[in-house]
C-alpha positions as CSV (number, residue, x, y, z in Angstrom):
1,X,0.0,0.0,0.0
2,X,2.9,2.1,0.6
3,X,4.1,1.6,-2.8
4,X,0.8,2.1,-4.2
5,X,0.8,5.6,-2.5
6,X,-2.2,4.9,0.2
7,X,0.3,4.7,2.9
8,X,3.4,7.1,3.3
9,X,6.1,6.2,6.3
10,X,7.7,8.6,8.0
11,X,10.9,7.1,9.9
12,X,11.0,6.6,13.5
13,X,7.2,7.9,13.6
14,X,4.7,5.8,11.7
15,X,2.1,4.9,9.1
16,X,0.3,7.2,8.0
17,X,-2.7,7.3,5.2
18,X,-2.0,10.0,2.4
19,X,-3.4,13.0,2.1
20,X,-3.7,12.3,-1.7
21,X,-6.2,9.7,-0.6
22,X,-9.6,10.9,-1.9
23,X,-7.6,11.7,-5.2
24,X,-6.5,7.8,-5.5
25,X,-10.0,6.9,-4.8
26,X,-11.3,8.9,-7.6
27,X,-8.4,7.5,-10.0
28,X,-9.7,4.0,-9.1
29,X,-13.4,4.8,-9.4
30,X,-12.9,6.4,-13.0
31,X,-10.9,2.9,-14.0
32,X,-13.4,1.2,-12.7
33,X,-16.7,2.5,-14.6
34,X,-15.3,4.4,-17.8
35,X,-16.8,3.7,-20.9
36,X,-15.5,4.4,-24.2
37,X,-17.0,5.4,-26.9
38,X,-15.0,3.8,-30.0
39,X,-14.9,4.6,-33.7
40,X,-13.0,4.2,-36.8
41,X,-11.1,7.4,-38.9
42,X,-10.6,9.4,-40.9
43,X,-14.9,9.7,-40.9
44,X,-15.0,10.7,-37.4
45,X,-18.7,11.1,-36.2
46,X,-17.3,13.7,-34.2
47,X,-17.5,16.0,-37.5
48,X,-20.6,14.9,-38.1
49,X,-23.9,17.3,-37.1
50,X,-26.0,13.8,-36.9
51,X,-23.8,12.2,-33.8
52,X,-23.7,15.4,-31.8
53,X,-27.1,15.3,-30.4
54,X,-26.8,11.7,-29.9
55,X,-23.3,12.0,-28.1
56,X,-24.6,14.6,-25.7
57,X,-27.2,12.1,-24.8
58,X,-24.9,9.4,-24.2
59,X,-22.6,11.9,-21.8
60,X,-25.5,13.2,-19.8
61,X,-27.0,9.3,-19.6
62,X,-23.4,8.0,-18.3
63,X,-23.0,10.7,-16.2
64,X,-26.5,9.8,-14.6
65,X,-25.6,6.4,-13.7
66,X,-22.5,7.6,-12.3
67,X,-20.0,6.4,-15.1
68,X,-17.0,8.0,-16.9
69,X,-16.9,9.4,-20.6
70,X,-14.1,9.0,-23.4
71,X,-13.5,8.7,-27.0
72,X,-11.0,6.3,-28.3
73,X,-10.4,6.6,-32.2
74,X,-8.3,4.8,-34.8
75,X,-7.6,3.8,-38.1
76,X,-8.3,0.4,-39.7
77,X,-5.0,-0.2,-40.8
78,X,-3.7,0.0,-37.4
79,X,-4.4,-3.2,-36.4
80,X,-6.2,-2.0,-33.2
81,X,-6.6,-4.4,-30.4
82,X,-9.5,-4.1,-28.2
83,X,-9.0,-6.1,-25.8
84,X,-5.6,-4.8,-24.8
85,X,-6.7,-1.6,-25.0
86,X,-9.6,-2.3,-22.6
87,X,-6.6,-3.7,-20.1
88,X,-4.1,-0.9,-20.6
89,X,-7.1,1.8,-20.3
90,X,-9.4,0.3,-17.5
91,X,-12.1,0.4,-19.8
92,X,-15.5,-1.2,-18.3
93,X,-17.2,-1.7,-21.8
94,X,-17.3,0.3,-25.3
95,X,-19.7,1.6,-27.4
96,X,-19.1,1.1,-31.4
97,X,-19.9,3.9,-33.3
98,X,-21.0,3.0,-37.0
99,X,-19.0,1.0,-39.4
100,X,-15.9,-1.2,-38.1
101,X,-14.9,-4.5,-39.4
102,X,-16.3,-7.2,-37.2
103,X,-13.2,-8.6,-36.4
104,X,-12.4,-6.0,-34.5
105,X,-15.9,-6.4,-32.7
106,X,-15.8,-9.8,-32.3
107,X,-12.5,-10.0,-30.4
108,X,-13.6,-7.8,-27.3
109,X,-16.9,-9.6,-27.5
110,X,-15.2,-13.1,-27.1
111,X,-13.2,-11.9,-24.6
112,X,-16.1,-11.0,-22.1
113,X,-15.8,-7.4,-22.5
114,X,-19.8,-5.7,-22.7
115,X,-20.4,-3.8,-25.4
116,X,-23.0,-2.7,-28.0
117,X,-23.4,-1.4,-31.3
118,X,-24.7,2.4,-32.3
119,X,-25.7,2.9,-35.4
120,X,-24.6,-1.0,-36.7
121,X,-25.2,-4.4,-36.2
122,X,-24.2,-7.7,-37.3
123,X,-26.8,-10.7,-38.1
124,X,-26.7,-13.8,-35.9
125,X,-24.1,-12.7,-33.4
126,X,-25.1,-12.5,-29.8
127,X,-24.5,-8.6,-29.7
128,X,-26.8,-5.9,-28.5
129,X,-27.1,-2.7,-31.1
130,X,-29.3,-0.1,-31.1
131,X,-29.8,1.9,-34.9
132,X,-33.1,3.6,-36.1
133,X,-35.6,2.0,-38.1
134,X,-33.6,2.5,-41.0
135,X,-35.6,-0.1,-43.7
136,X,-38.8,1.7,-42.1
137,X,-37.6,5.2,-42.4
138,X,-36.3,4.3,-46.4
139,X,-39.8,3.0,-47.5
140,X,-41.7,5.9,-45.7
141,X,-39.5,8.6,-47.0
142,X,-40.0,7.1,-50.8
143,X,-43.6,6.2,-50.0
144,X,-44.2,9.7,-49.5
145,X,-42.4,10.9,-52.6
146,X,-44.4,8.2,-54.5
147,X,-48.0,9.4,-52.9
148,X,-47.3,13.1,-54.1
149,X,-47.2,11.7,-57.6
150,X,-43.7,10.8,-58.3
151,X,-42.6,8.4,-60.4
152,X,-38.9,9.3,-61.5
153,X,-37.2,8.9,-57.8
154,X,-33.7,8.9,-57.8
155,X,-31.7,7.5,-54.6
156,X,-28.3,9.3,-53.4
157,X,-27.4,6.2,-51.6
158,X,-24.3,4.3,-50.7
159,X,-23.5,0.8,-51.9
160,X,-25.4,-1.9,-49.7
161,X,-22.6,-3.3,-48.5
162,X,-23.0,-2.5,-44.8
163,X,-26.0,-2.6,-42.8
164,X,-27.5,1.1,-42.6
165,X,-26.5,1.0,-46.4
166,X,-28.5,-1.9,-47.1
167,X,-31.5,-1.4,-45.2
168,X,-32.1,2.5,-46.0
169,X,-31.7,0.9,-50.0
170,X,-34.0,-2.1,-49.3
171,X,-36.7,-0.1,-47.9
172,X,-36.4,2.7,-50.9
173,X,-36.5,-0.2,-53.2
174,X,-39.7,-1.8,-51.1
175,X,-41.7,1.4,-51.1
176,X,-41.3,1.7,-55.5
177,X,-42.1,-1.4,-55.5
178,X,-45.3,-1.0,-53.5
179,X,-46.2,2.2,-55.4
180,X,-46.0,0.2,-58.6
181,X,-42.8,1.5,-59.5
182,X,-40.4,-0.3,-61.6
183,X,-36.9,-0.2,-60.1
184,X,-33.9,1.4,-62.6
185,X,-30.1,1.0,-62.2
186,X,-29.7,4.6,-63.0
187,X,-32.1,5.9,-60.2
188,X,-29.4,4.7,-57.5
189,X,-25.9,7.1,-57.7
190,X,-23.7,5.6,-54.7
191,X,-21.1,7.0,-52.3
192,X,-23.0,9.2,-50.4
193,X,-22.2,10.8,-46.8
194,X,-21.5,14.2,-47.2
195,X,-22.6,17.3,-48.3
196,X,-19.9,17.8,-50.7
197,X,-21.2,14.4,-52.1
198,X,-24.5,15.5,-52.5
199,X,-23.4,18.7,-54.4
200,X,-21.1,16.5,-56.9
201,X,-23.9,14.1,-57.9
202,X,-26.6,16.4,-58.1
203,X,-24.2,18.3,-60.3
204,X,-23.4,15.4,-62.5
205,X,-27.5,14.6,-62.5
206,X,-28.0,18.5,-64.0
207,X,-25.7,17.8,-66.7
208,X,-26.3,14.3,-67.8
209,X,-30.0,16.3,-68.7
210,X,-31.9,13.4,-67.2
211,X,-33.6,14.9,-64.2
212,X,-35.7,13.4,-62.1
213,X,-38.8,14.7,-60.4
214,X,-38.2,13.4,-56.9
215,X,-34.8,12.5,-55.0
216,X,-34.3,10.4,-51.8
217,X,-31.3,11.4,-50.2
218,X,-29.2,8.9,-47.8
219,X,-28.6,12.0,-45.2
220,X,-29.8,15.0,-44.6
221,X,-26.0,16.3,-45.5
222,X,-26.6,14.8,-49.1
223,X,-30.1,16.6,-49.2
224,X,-29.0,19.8,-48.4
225,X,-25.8,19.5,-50.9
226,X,-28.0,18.8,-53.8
227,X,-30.0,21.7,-53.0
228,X,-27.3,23.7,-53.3
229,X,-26.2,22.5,-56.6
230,X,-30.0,22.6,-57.9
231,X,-29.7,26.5,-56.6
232,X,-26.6,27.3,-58.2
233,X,-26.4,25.2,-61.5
234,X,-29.8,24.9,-62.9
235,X,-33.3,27.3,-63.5
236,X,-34.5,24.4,-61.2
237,X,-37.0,25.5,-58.2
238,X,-37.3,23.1,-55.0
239,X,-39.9,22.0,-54.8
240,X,-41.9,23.3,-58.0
241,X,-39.5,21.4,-60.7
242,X,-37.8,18.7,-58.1
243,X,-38.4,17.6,-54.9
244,X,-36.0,16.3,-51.9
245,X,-36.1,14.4,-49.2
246,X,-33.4,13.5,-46.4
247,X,-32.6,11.3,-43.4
248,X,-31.9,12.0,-40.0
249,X,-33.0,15.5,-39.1
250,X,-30.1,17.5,-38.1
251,X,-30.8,20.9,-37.0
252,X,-29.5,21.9,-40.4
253,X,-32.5,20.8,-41.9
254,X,-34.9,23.1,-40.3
255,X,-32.8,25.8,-41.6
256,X,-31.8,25.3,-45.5
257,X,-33.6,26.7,-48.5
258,X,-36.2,25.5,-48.7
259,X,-36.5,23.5,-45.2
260,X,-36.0,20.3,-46.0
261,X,-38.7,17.5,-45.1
262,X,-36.8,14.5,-43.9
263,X,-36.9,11.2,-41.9
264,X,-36.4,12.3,-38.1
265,X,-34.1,9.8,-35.9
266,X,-34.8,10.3,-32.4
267,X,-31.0,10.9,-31.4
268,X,-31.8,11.7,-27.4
269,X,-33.9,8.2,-27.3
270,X,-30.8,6.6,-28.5
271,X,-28.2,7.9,-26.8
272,X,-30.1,6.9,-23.9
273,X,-30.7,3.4,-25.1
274,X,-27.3,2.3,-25.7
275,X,-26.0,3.4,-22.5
276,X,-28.7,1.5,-20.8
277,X,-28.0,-1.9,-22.1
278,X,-24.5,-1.1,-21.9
279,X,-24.9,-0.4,-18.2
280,X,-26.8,-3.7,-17.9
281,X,-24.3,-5.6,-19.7
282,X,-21.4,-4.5,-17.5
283,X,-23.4,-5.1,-14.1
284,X,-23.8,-8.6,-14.7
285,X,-28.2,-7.9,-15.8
286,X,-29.8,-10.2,-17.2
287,X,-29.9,-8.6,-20.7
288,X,-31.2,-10.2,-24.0
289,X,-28.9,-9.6,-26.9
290,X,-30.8,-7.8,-29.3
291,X,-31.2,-5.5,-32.5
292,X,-33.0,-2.5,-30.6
293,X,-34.5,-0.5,-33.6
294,X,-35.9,3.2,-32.3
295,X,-38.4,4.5,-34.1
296,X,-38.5,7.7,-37.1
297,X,-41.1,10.5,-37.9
298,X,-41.4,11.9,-41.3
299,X,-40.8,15.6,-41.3
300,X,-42.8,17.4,-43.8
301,X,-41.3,20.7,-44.2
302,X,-41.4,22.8,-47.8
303,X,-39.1,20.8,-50.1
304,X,-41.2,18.3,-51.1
305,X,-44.6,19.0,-53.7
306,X,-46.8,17.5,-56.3
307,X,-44.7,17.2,-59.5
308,X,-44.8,20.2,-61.8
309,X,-43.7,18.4,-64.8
């Protein structure tokens, strides 16, 4: 204990206890229930105006069951080991944040270390994750779209080769379908995260000549970066000639020209979800391993209308 600093001797005196001691105390109580919120670079969610909400959630919710906050961040090609980190650091569990390679996942879940998944999942593992009702938020955004009269729907998506990807496509697909709407190759345009994506691919659309009347856009980011391009490369009015819709409802969306009508996620009610299960999976509950799906609200704002043309 002396060693350790609780105790300090003084010669020919005694034992004392250090007057450092509350400080130790705290030292140990932070190792002991700190949870780290994880995710992979160089797209930090930390840039992004979606996460921020949902981040603040997840700070005031571990702060109310009396845990500890951090961030730990890295690059794929590092060959990151969780568990070691979770040694070295003290770590009592980790929250993933969006895409990362299961591998990565699936070694600090085999080696007893509680976790779940924000804003991912992964089929038949025994892992809790919570995401919005992505698939349902997809076929109710293009459902929409589809009951205003349009027929020509484009999709600023990403490939579905992960699972937001695939179930924000599969629902989009779904809902044209439903609506009696034959599916085209050349109504999906992939690679989509960003506004500066968004901007790109709307300005390729405005060239190519082939404009659609409607477009369902992965984000809200994307949305609002077409918009832009529409505003500032075409005679186009939104949502007279072409009409947009996003996902997610960042507080950007409320504010662009027009305001854009969009899929909300309810960010607060997730935040507090994952650190709840977290919480339960660290002290020893008896928790269920589920997908927890929260659910979404369509927006309706001005940027979607009756087509024009």
């Amino acid at each position: 204990m002396v060693q350790e600093g609780w105790l300090h001797s003084v010669a020919g005196t005694g034992t004392f206890v250090s007057e450092d001691i509350s400080q130790k105390e705290e030292q140990l109580k932070r190792k002991s229930k700190n949870i780290a919120l994880v995710f992979r670079l160089p797209l930090s969610p930390l840039d992004s105006p979606y996460y921020s909400k949902i981040f603040m959630s997840i700070q005031q919710e571990v702060s109310r069951r009396g845990y500890y906050f951090s961030f730990y961040s890295f690059f794929e090609e590092s060959g990151v080991n969780m568990v070691k980190i979770a040694r070295e650091r003290n770590h009592s569990g980790f929250i993933f944040v969006g895409e990362i390679k299961d591998k990565i996942i699936l070694e600090a879940h085999r080696a007893g270390i509680p976790l779940v998944l924000l804003d991912n999942y992964m089929s038949n593992k025994d892992i809790t994750s919570v995401v919005p009702d992505n698939r349902g938020g997809a076929f109710e955004a293009t459902s929409y779209l589809a009951k205003l009269g349009h027929r020509s729907i484009y999709f600023f998506g990403r490939k579905p080769d992960d699972a937001v990807a695939t179930e924000r496509f599969n629902g989009y697909r779904e809902a044209l379908a439903a609506a009696g709407i034959p599916y085209k190759e050349e109504f999906l345009l992939t690679e989509h995260n960003s506004f500066a994506d968004g901007y790109r691919s709307m300005d390729n659309v405005l060239k190519s000549k082939k404009i659609p009347t409607a477009i369902f856009a992965f984000n809200d980011e994307t949305a609002i970066g077409a918009m832009k391009a529409i505003r500032e490369k075409s005679d186009l009015q939104i949502p007279k000639d072409i009409s947009i819709i996003g996902f997610d409802d960042i507080d950007w969306a409320a504010h662009s020209t027009p305001p854009l009508t969009t899929i909300g996620v309810r960010k607060e009610e997730m935040g507090v979800l994952v650190v709840k299960y977290l919480v339960e999976h660290i002290e020893g509950n008896n928790v269920i391993n589920a997908k927890i799906v929260s659910p979404v609200d369509l927006v309706i704002r001005s940027s979607c209308a009756k087509p024009y043309r």
